[in-house]
NULO-925461 format. One line per field, with one value per residue (C-alpha): residue number from 1; x negated, y negated, z negated. Coordinates in steps of 0.02 Angstrom, whole numbers, plus 50000, padded with zeros to 5 digits. Layout:
REM residues N
i (NUM / ...);
X (X / ...);
Y (Y / ...);
Z (Z / ...);
***
This chain:
REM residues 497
i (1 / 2 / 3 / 4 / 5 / 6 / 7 / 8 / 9 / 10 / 11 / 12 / 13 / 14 / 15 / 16 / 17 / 18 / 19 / 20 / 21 / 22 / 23 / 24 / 25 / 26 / 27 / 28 / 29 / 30 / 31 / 32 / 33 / 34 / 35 / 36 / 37 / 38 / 39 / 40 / 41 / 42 / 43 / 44 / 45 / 46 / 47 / 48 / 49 / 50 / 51 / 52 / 53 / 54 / 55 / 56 / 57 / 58 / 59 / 60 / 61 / 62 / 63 / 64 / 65 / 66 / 67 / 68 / 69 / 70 / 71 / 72 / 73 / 74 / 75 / 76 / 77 / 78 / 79 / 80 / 81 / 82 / 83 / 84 / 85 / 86 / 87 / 88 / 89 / 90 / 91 / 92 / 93 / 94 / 95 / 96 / 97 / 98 / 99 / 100 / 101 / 102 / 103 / 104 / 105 / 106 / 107 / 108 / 109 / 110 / 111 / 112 / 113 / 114 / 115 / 116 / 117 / 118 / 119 / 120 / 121 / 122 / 123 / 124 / 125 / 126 / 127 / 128 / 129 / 130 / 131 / 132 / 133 / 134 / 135 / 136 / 137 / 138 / 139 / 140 / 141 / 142 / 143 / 144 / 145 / 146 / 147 / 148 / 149 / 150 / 151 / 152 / 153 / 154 / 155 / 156 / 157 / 158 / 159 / 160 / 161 / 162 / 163 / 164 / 165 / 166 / 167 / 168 / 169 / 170 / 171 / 172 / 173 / 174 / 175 / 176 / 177 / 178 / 179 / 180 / 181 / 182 / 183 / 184 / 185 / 186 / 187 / 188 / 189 / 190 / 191 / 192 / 193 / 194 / 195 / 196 / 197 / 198 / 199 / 200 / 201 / 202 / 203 / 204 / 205 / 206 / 207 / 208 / 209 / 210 / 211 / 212 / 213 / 214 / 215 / 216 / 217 / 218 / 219 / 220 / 221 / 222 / 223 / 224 / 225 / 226 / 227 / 228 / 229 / 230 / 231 / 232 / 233 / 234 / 235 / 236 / 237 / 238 / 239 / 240 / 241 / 242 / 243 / 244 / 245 / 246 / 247 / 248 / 249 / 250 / 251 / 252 / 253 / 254 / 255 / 256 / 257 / 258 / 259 / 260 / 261 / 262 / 263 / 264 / 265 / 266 / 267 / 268 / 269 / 270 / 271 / 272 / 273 / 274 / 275 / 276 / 277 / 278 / 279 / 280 / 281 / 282 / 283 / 284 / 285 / 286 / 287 / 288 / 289 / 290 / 291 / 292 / 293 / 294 / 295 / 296 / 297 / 298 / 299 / 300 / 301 / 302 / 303 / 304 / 305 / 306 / 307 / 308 / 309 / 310 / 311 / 312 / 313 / 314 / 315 / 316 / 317 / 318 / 319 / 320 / 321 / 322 / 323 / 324 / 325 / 326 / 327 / 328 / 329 / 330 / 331 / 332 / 333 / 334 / 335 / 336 / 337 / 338 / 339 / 340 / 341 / 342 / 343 / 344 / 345 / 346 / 347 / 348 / 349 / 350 / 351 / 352 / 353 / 354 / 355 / 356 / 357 / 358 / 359 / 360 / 361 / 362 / 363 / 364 / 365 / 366 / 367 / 368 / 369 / 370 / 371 / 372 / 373 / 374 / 375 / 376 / 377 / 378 / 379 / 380 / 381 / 382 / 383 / 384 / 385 / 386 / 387 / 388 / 389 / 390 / 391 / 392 / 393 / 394 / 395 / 396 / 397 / 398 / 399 / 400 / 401 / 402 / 403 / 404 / 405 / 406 / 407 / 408 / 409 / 410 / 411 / 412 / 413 / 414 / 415 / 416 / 417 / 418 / 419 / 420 / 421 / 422 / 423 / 424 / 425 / 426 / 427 / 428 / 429 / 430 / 431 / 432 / 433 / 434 / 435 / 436 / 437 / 438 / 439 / 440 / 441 / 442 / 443 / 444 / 445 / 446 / 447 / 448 / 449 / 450 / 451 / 452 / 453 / 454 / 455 / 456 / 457 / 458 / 459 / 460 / 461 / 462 / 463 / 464 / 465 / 466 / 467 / 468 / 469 / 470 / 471 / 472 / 473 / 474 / 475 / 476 / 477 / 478 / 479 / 480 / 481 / 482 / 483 / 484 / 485 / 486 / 487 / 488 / 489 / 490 / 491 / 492 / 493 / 494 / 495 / 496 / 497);
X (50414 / 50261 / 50277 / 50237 / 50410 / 50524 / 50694 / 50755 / 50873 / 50741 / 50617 / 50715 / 50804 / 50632 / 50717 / 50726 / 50898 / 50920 / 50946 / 51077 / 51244 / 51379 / 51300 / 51135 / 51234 / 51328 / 51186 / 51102 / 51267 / 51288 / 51109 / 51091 / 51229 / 51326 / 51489 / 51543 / 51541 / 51565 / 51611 / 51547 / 51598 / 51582 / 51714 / 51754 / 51659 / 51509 / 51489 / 51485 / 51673 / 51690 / 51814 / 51756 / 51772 / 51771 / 51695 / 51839 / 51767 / 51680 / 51848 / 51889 / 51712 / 51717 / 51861 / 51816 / 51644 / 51764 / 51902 / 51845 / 52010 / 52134 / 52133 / 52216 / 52139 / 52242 / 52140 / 51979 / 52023 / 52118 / 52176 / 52237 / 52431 / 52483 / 52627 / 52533 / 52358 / 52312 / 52121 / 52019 / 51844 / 51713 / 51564 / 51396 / 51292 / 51129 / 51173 / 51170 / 51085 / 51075 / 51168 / 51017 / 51151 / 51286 / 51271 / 51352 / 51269 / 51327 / 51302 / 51342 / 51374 / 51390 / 51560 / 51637 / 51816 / 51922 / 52097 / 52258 / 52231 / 52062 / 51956 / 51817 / 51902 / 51837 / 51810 / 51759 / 51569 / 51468 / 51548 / 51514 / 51313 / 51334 / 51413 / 51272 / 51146 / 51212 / 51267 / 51093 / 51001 / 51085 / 51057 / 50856 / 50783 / 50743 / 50766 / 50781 / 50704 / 50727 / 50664 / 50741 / 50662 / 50774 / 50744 / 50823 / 50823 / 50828 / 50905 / 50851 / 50839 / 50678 / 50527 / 50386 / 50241 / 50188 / 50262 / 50279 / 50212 / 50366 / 50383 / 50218 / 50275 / 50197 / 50139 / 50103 / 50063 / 50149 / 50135 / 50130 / 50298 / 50429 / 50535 / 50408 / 50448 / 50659 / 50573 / 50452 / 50618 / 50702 / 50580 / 50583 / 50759 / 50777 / 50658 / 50710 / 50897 / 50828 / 50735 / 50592 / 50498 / 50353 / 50321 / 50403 / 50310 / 50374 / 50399 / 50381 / 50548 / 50523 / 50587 / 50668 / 50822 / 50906 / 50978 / 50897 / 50742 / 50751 / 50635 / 50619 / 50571 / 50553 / 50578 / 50534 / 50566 / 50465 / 50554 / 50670 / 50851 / 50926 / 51094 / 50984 / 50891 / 51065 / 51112 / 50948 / 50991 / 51163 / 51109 / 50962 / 51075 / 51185 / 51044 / 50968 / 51128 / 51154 / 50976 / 51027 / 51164 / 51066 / 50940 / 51052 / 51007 / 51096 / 51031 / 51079 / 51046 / 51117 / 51034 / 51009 / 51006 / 50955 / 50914 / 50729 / 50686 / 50648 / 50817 / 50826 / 50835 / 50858 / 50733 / 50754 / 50604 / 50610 / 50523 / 50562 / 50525 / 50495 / 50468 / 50387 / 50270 / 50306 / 50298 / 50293 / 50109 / 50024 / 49835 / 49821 / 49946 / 50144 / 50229 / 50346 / 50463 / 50444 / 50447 / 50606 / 50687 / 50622 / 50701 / 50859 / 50877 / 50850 / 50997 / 51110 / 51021 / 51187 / 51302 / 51187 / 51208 / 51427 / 51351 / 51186 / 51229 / 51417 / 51450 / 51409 / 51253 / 51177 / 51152 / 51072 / 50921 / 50917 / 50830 / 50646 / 50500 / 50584 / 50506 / 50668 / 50698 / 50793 / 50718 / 50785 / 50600 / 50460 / 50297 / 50138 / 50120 / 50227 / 50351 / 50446 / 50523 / 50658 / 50585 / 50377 / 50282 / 50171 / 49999 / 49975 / 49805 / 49751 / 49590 / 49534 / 49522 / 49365 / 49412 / 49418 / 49248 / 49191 / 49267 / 49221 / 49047 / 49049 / 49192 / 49153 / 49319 / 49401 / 49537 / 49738 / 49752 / 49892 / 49934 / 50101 / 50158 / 50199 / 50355 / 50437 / 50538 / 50708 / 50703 / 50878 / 50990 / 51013 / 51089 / 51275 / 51244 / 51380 / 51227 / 51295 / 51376 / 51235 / 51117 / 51218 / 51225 / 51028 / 51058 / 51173 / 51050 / 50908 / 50975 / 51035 / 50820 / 50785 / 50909 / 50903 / 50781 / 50756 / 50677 / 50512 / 50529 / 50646 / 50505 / 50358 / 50479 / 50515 / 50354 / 50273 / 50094 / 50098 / 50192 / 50338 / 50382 / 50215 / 50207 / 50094 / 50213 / 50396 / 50409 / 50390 / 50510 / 50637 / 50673 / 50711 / 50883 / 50923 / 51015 / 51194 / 51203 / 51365 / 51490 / 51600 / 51471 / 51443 / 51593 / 51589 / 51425 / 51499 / 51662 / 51575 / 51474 / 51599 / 51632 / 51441 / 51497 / 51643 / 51580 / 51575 / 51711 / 51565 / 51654 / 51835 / 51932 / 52013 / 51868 / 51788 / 51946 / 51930 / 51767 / 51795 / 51934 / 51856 / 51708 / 51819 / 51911 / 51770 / 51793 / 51613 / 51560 / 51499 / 51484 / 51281 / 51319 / 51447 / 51332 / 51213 / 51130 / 51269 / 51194 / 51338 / 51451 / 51291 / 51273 / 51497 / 51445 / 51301 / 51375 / 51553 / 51438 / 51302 / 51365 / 51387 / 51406);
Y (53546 / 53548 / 53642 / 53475 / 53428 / 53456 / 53427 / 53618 / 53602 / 53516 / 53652 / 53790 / 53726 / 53672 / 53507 / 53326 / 53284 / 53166 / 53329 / 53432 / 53502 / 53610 / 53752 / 53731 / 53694 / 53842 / 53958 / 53865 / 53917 / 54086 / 54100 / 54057 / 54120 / 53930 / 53954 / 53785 / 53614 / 53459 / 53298 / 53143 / 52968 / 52814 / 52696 / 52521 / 52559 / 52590 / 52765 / 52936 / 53026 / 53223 / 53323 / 53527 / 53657 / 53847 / 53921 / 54059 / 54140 / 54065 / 54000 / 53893 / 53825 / 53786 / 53687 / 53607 / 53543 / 53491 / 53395 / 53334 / 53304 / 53181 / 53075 / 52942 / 52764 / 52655 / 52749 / 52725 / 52538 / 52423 / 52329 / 52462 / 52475 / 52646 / 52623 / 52674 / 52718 / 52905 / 52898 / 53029 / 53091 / 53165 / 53248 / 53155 / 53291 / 53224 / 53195 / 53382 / 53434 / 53563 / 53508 / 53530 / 53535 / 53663 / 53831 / 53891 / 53863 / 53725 / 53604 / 53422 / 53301 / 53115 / 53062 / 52921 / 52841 / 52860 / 52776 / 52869 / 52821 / 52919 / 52778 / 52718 / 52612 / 52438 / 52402 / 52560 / 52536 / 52632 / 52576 / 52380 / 52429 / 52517 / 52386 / 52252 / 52361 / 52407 / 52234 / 52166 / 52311 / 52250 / 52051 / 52071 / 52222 / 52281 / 52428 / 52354 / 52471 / 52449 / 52503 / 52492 / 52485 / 52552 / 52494 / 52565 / 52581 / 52747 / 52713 / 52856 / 52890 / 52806 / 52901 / 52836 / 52947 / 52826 / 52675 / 52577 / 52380 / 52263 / 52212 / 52294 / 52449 / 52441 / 52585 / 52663 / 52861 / 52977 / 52990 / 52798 / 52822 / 52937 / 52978 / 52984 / 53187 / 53125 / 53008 / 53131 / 53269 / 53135 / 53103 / 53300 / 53292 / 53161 / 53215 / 53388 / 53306 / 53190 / 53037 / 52983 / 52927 / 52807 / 52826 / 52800 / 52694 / 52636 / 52458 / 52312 / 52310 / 52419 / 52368 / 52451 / 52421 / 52478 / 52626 / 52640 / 52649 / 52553 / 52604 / 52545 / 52644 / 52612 / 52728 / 52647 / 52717 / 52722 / 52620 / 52702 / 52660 / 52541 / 52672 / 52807 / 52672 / 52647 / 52826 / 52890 / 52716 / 52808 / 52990 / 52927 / 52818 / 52995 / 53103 / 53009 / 52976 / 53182 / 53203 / 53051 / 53176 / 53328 / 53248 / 53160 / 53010 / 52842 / 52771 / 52606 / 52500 / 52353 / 52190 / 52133 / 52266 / 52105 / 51938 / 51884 / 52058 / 52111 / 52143 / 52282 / 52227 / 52294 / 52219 / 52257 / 52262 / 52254 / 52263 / 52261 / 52369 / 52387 / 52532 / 52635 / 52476 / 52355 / 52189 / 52089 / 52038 / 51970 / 51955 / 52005 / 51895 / 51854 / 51864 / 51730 / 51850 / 51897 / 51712 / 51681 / 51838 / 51772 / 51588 / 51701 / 51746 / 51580 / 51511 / 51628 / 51660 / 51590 / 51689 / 51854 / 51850 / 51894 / 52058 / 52086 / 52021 / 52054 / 52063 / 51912 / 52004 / 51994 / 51785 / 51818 / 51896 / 51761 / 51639 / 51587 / 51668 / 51847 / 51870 / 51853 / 51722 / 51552 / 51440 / 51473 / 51482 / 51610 / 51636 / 51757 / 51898 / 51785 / 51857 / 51725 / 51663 / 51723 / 51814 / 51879 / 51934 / 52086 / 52109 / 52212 / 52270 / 52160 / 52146 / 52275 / 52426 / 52510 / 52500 / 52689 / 52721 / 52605 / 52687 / 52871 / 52846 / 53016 / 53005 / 53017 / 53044 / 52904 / 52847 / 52780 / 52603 / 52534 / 52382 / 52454 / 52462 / 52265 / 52211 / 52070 / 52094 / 51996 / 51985 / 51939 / 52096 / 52203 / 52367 / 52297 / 52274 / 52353 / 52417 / 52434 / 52290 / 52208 / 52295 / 52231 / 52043 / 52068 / 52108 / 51965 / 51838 / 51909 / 51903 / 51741 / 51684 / 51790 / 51704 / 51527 / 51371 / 51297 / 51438 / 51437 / 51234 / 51309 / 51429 / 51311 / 51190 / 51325 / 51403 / 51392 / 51450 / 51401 / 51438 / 51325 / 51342 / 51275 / 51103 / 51009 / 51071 / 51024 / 50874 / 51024 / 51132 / 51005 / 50984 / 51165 / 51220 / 51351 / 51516 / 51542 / 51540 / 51620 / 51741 / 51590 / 51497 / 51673 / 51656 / 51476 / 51505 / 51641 / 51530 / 51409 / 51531 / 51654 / 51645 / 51707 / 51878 / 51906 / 51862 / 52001 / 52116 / 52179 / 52125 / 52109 / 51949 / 52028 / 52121 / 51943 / 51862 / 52043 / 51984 / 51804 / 51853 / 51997 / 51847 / 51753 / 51835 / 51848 / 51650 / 51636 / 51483 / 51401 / 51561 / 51526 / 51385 / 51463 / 51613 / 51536 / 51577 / 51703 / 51881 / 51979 / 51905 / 51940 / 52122 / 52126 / 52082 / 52189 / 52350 / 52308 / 52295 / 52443 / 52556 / 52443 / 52535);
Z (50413 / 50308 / 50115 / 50024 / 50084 / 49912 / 50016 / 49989 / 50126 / 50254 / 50199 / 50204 / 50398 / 50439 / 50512 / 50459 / 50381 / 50506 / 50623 / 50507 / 50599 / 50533 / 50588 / 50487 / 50331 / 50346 / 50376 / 50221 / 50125 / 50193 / 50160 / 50008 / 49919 / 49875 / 49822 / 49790 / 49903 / 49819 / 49922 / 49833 / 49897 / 49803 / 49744 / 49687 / 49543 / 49614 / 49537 / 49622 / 49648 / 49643 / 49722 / 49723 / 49840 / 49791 / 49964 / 50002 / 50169 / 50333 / 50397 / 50261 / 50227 / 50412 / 50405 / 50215 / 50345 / 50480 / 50451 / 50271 / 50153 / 50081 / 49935 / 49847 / 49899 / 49779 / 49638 / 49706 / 49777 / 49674 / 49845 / 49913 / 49902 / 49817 / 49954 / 50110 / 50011 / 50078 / 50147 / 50226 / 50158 / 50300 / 50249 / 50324 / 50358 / 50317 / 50150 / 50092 / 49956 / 49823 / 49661 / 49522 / 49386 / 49406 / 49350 / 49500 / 49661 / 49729 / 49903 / 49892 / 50027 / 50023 / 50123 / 50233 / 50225 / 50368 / 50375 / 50427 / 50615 / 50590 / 50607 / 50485 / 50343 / 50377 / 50192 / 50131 / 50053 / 50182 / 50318 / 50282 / 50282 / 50445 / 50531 / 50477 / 50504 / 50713 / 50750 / 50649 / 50771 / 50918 / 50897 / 50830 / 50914 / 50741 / 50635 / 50460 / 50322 / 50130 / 49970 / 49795 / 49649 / 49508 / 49328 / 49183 / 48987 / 48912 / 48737 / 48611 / 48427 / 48367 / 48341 / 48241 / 48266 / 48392 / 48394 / 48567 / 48558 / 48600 / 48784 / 48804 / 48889 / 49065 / 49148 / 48941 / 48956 / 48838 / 48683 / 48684 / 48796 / 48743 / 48902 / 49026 / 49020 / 49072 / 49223 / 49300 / 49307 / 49375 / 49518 / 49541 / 49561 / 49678 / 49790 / 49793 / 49833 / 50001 / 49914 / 49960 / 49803 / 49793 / 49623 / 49443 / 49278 / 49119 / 49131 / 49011 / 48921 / 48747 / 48593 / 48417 / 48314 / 48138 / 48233 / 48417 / 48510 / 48689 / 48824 / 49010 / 49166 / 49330 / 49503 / 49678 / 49831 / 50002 / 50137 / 50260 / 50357 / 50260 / 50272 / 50185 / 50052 / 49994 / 49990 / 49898 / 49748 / 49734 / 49712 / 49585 / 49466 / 49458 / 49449 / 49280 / 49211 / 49214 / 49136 / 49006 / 48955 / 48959 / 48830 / 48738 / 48781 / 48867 / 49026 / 49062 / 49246 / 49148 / 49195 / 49016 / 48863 / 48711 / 48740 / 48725 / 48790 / 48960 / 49072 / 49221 / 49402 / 49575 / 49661 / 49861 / 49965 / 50157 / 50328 / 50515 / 50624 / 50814 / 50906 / 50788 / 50707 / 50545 / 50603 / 50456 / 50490 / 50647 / 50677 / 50461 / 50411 / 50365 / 50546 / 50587 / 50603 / 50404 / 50383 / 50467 / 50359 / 50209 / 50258 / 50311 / 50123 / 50058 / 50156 / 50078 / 49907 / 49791 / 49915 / 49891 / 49697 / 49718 / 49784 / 49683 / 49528 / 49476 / 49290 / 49170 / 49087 / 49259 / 49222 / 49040 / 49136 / 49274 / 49159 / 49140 / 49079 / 49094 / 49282 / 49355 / 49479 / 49438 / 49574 / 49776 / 49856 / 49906 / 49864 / 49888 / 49723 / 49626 / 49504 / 49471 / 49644 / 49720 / 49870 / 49820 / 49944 / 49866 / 49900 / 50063 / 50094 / 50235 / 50266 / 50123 / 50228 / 50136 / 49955 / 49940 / 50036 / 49890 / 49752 / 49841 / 49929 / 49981 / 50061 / 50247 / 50331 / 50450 / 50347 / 50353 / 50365 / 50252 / 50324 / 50387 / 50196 / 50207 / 50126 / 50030 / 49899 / 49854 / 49655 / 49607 / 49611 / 49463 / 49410 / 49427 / 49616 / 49758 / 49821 / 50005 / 49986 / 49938 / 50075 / 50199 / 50152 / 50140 / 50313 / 50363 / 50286 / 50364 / 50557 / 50499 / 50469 / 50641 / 50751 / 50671 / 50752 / 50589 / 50493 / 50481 / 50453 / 50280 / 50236 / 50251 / 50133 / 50007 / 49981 / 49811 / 49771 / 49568 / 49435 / 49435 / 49240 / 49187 / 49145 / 49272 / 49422 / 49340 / 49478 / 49615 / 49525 / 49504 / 49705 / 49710 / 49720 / 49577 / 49582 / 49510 / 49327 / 49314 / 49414 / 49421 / 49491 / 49618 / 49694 / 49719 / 49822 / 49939 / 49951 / 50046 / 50161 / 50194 / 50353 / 50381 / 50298 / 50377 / 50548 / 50689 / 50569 / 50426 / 50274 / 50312 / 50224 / 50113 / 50032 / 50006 / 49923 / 49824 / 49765 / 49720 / 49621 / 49550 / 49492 / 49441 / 49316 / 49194 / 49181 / 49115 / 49189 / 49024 / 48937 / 48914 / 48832 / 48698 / 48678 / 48611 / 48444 / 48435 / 48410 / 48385 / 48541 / 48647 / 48581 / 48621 / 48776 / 48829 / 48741 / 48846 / 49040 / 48980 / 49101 / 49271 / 49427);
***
């Protein structure tokens, strides 16, 4: 394990976390003096549960690590009946990592639901990605890998000794930015807690009011096992929420923080993989494969939004001229379809010997980096939920005969809200504009999610009705012009998931 690695437990086992067992955790412990374990599991909220453990002596942290412990699942679940509602929580090894915020030393551990039969509950939110991702592993071939890339406003007193430029925020270096300081701790922190971190930039969205100062940042992750790309989006909402309240400061993943301004997403990029290789291209270009994921999504785009975009806020950013998607199609390095397909380095091997002539080393090729990138999701997202019907649309595209036929259809080099190409733009199917309009969508395609036992029946009648009950299906409409319902509104969703 090389010392670049900032995983404290992977550096310190000298093993991927992949490899952890009981016995390496509780030499790390023993080791390292921890005297607390915290399990964390994560709810029908979305956000990270606690329950602590004072470490007593070897026997009892061996059975804390072993048999895991009960809790209440009509607290955590509201469809759970309180009647018969006791769950078990199991530790998943990997997961460890060294709390960063506790004064006492502490080792938490991401955990798994387990009914009272002792088998995996078949609704709890981990479990639903694991099942997509083995039976999605066992009908393709592939490995499916995923990235998130985590927006966010940090929402501060204002500071006028340099005042930021509205929606002109992109990649701006301090002093220009004021929180870049809170983003780079964050990236520390997640790394040093098992994510793997591309890189982190203030985004577009900055903007000032009477009383606040609104800032956007962004952290995107390298791709890895869909399970653990999930995981590492859990533990880095958590981790700059903590930092938000050690600075003072709110952090919001809330898909729309004032209308006109830029909104947050959770834009999902993904790849296949085959023994080892990306195959998303062929021969320098899009594989058919990638073509027949990318169609995959498509299919199911309206059904995709009951998991990626679950609060009404999440349709005030889905409109046009915000880089959000409102159109179902695909396109090459195009921010305003659905699914974009980012620029990928083929072909453009010897940039760097051009920027460094005296560079004389044979270098990495990057065409493995290939992705593309659904658009829609946002901060409210279940994001395992929402992983896995990523998943179920994309075996859908793999396994289907009339995919790459969809994906020729649906592909759009311009840009569909300019004038001249209205008459294209109006054959294209739009996305939801509403969580009534959500559930409508993954109504008529349920059957597709619940196939093969992923997302049990009950847990998609939970999400209809859970859609539902916002009744916001012309809420645009009697929004608008009204600044004060809007603000209601955002201030009531600003801490989704």
């Amino acid at each position: 394990m090389n010392n670049l690695n900032k995983n404290k437990l992977e550096l310190y086992l000298q093993k991927p976390a992949s490899e952890f067992t009981k016995a390496d955790l509780v030499k790390y412990i023993s080791e390292n003096d921890i005297e607390m374990i915290n399990f964390r599991y994560l709810a029908e909220d979305g956000k990270l549960k606690t329950l602590n453990f004072i470490i007593t002596d070897e026997s009892h942290l061996d059975q804390i690590l072993s048999t895991g412990e009960r809790v209440d699942g009509s607290s955590l679940f509201s469809f759970m009946d309180a009647s018969s509602s006791d769950l078990y929580v199991l530790p998943r090894y990997k997961t460890a990592f060294v709390n960063p915020f506790t004064t006492t030393p502490t080792l938490d551990l991401l955990c798994s639901f387990y009914d009272s039969t002792g088998q995996p509950m078949e609704s709890a939110p981990e479990y639903i990605l694991k099942k997509a991702h083995q039976h999605f592993q066992a009908k393709t071939g592939f490995i499916f890998k995923a990235l998130g890339e985590l927006e966010y406003y940090v929402m501060a007193d204002k500071n006028d000794l340099y005042p930021a430029t509205d929606q002109k925020g992109y990649h701006t270096s301090a002093p220009f930015t004021n929180w870049e300081h809170l983003r780079t701790d964050a990236i520390r922190l997640i790394a040093e807690c098992g994510g793997k971190v591309k890189y982190g930039h203030s985004e577009v969205g900055n903007f000032t009011t009477d009383e606040e100062f609104f800032e956007q940042h962004e952290i995107e992750f390298l791709p890895v096992n869909v399970e653990d790309a999930a995981d590492q989006l859990v533990i880095a909402k958590w981790i700059l929420r903590m930092l938000g309240e050690e600075y003072g400061v709110r952090i919001s993943f809330a898909p729309k923080i004032s209308v006109g301004k830029a909104g947050s997403g959770l834009h999902i990029h993904m790849l296949l993989e085959k023994d080892g290789q990306n195959k998303m291209i062929k021969d320098e270009k899009l594989s058919d494969d990638a073509k027949k994921l990318i169609a995959g999504l498509l299919e199911f785009a309206g059904a995709l939004t009951a998991f990626g975009n679950t609060i009404p806020t999440s349709y005030l950013r889905l409109v046009p001229h915000q880089e959000a998607p409102t159109n179902i199609c695909w396109g090459d390095r195009n921010r305003s379809v659905l699914v974009r397909v980012p620029l990928g380095w083929l072909g453009v091997t010897d940039m760097i010997k051009n920027a460094n002539p005296q560079e004389k080393s044979k270098l990495k090729l990057a065409s493995s980096k290939q992705t593309v990138e659904f658009r829609a999701g946002d901060g409210s997202a279940d994001i395992y939920g929402f992983l896995a019907s990523l998943l179920i649309a994309a075996q859908y595209g793999l396994e289907s005969k009339k995919s790459l036929k969809k994906a020729e259809e649906l592909y759009v080099d311009v840009n569909i809200f300019e004038r001249e190409y209205q008459d294209k733009a109006a054959k294209l199917k739009s996305l939801p504009t509403s969580c009534w309009e959500s559930a409508d969508c993954l109504e008529r395609q349920r059957s597709f999610f619940e196939a093969n036992g992923i997302f049990p029946a009950h847990q998609i009648d939970h999400i209809i009705k859970n859609l539902k009950s916002y009744n916001d299906e012309f809420l645009s409409e009697e929004l608008y012009g009204n600044g004060d319902a809007i603000n209601e509104l955002v201030e009531k969703y600003l801490h989704c998931m």
